[in-house]
VMD Tcl script that draws the C-alpha trace (Angstrom):
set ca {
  {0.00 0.00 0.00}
  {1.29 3.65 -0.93}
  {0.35 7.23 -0.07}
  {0.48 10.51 -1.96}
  {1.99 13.29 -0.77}
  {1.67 16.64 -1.89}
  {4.56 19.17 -1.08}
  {4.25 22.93 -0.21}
  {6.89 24.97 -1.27}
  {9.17 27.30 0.65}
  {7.20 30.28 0.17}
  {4.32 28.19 2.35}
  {6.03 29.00 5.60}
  {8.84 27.00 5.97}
  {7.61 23.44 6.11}
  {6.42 21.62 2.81}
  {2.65 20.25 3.94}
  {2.28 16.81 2.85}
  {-1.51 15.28 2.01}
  {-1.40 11.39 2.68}
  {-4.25 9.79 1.07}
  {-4.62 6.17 0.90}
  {-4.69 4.17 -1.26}
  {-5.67 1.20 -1.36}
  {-41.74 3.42 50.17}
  {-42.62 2.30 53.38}
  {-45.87 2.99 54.78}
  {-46.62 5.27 57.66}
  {-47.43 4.51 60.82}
  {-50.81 5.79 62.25}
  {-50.35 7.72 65.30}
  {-53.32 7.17 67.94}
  {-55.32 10.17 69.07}
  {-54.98 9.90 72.78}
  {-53.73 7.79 75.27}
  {-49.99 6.26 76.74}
  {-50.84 3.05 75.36}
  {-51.32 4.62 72.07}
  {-48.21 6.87 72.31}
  {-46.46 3.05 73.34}
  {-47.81 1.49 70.40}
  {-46.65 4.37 67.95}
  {-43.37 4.01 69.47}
  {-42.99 0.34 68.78}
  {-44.14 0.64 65.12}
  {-42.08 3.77 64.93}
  {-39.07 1.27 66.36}
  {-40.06 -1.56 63.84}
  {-40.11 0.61 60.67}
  {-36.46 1.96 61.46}
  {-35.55 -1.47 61.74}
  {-36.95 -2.48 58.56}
  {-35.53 0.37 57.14}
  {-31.89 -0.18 58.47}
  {-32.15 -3.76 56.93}
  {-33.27 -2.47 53.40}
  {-30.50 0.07 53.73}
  {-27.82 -2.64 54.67}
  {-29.64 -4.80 51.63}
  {-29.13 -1.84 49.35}
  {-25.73 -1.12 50.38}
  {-24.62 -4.64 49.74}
  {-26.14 -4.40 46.15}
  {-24.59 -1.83 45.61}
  {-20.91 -3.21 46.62}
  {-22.02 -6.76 44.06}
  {-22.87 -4.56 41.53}
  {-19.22 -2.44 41.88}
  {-17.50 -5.82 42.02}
  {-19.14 -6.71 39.10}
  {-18.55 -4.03 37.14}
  {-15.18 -3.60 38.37}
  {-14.72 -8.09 36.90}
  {-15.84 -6.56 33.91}
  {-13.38 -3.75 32.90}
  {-10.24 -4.09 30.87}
  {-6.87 -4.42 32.27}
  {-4.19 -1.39 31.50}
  {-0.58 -2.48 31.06}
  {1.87 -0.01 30.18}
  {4.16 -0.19 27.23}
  {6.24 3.00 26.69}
  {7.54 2.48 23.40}
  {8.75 5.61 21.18}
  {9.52 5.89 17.47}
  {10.62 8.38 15.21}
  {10.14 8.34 11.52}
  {13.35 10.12 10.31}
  {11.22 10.85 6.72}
  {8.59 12.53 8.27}
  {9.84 13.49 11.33}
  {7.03 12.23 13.41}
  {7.73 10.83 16.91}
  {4.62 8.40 17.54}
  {4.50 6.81 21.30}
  {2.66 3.89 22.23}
  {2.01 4.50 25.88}
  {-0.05 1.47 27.25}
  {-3.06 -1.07 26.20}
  {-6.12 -2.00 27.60}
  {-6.46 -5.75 27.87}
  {-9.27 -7.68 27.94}
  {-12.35 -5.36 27.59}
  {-16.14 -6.31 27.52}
  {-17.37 -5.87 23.95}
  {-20.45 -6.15 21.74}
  {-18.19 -6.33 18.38}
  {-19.93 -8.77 15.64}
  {-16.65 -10.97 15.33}
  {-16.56 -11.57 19.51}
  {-19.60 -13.33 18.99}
  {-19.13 -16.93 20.35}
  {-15.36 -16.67 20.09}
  {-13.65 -17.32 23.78}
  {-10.02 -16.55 21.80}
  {-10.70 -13.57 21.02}
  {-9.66 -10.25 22.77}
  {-10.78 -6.75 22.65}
  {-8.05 -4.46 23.15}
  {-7.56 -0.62 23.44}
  {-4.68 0.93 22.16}
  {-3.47 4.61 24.24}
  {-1.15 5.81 21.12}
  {0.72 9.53 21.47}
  {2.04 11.24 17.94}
  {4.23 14.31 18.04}
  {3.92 15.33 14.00}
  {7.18 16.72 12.32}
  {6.81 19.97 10.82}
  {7.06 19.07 6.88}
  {4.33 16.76 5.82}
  {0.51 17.37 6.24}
  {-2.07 14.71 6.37}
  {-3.50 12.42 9.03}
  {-1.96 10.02 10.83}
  {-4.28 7.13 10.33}
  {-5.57 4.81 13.38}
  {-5.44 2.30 10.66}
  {-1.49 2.33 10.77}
  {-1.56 1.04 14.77}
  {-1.76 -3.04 14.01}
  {-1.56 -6.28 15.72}
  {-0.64 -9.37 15.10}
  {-3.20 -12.11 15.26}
  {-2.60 -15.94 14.47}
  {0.26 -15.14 12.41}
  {-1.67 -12.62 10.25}
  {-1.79 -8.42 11.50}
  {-5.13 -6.71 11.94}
  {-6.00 -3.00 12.86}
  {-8.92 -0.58 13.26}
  {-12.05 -1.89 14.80}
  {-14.23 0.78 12.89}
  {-17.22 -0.36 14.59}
  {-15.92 -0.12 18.18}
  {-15.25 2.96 18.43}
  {-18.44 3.61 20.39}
  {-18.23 1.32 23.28}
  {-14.16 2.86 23.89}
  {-16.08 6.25 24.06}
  {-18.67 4.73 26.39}
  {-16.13 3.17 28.74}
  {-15.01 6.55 29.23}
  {-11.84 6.59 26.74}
  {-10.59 9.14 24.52}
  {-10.95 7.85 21.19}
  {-8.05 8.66 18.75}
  {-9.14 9.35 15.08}
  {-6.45 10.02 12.93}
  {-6.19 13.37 13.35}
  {-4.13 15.90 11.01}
  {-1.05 16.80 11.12}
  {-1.12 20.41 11.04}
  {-3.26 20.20 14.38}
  {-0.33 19.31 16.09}
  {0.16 16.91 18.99}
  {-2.68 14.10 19.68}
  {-2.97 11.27 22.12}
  {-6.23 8.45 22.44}
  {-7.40 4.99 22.31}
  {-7.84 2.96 18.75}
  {-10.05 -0.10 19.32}
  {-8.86 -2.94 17.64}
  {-10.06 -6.37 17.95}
  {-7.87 -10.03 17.63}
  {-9.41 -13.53 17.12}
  {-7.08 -15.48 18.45}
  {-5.57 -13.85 21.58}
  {-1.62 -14.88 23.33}
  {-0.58 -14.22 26.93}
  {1.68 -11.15 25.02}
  {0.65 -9.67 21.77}
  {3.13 -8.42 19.01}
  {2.03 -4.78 17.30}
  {3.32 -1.98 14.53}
  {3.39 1.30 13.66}
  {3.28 1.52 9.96}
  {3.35 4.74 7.76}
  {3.39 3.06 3.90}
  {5.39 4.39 1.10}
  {4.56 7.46 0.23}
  {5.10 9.82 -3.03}
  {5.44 13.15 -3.08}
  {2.87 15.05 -5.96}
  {4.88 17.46 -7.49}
  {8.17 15.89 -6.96}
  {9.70 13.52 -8.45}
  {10.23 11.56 -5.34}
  {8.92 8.57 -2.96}
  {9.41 8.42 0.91}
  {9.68 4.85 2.11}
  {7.38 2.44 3.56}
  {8.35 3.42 8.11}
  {7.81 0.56 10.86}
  {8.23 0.44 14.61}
  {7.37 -2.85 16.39}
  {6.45 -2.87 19.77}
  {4.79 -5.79 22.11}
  {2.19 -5.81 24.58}
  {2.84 -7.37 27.97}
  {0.70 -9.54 29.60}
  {-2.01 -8.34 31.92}
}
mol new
graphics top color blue
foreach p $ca { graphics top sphere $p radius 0.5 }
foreach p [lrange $ca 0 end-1] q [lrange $ca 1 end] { graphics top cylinder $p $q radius 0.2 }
display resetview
């Protein structure tokens, strides 16, 4: 797979800007009107609905604590990772801070598959100042079963949902950018091998091709 580029010239401020494209209730009591026995008898209802309401309280309370433990069983694992590149062509320093392992998913090819993980990639790119473009969530990959996949496209909703930033292949020219890319394996390993991959990429105007970058990086076990 190849990109073109097109390059801005020096009178464009400096840098030459690059386009990739790609290719390819409780009841109340009743009080009694008169009477100590009546004022007795509202006293020991009074005393029975506080106990009946410290029980559903403690009931509540202890639903509450199954339902955090629950939810808490079913959230993803972060592991760090830490691992830097820089593509000397394009001078972009790309990061790929941690992972979360593991997470509960609705994706169509999880269905019925216990090998399969869902996994959400925190990546951090620093763009060089000559090339415009994105930086495509497509380039983050991993491998699975011997083959590499990337880019969950329909998963990006759920990362949102469990409260992630979601990382969309933002431009260059908007400068630093950091999030999660979704991306899904069928066939899952204690540690997972990834890549950063910017293709080839020619330059319109120019005579010239930049070629294909990669940066491999793993992800530990959770």
């Amino acid at each position: 797979m190849s990109r073109t580029i097109i390059a801005r010239g020096a009178a464009l401020a400096a840098a030459t800007m690059l386009a990739l494209t790609a290719c390819g209730g409780t009841d109340e009591a009743e009080v009694p009107d008169d009477g100590a026995a009546g004022i007795e008898e509202q006293e020991a209802e009074q005393d029975a609905a506080d106990d009946e309401e410290a029980e559903d309280a403690e009931d509540a309370e202890g639903a509450e604590e199954d339902g955090d433990s629950a939810a808490a069983a079913g959230e993803g694992t972060v592991v760090e990772i830490g691992t830097e590149f820089t593509d000397e062509e394009t001078g972009d320093v790309v990061t790929i801070v941690s992972a979360v392992r593991h997470n509960p998913t609705e994706y169509y090819m999880a269905s019925d598959n216990p090998d399969g993980e869902m996994v959400y990639l925190e990546v951090e790119v620093v763009p060089g100042d000559q090339f415009g473009g994105v930086i495509s969530q497509r380039d983050f990959l991993l491998e699975d079963d011997g083959e590499e996949v990337n880019y969950a496209a329909s998963a990006d909703d759920e990362l949102i949902d469990a409260g992630y930033e979601y990382f969309d292949g933002p431009s260059r020219r908007d400068g630093e950018a950091t999030g999660y890319i979704p991306i899904y394996v069928e066939t899952s390993a204690e540690t997972l091998k990834g890549a950063y991959v910017r293709p080839e990429a020619k330059i319109l105007g120019e005579d010239e091709t930049i070629p294909e970058f990669r940066g491999e990086f793993e992800i530990p076990a959770a």
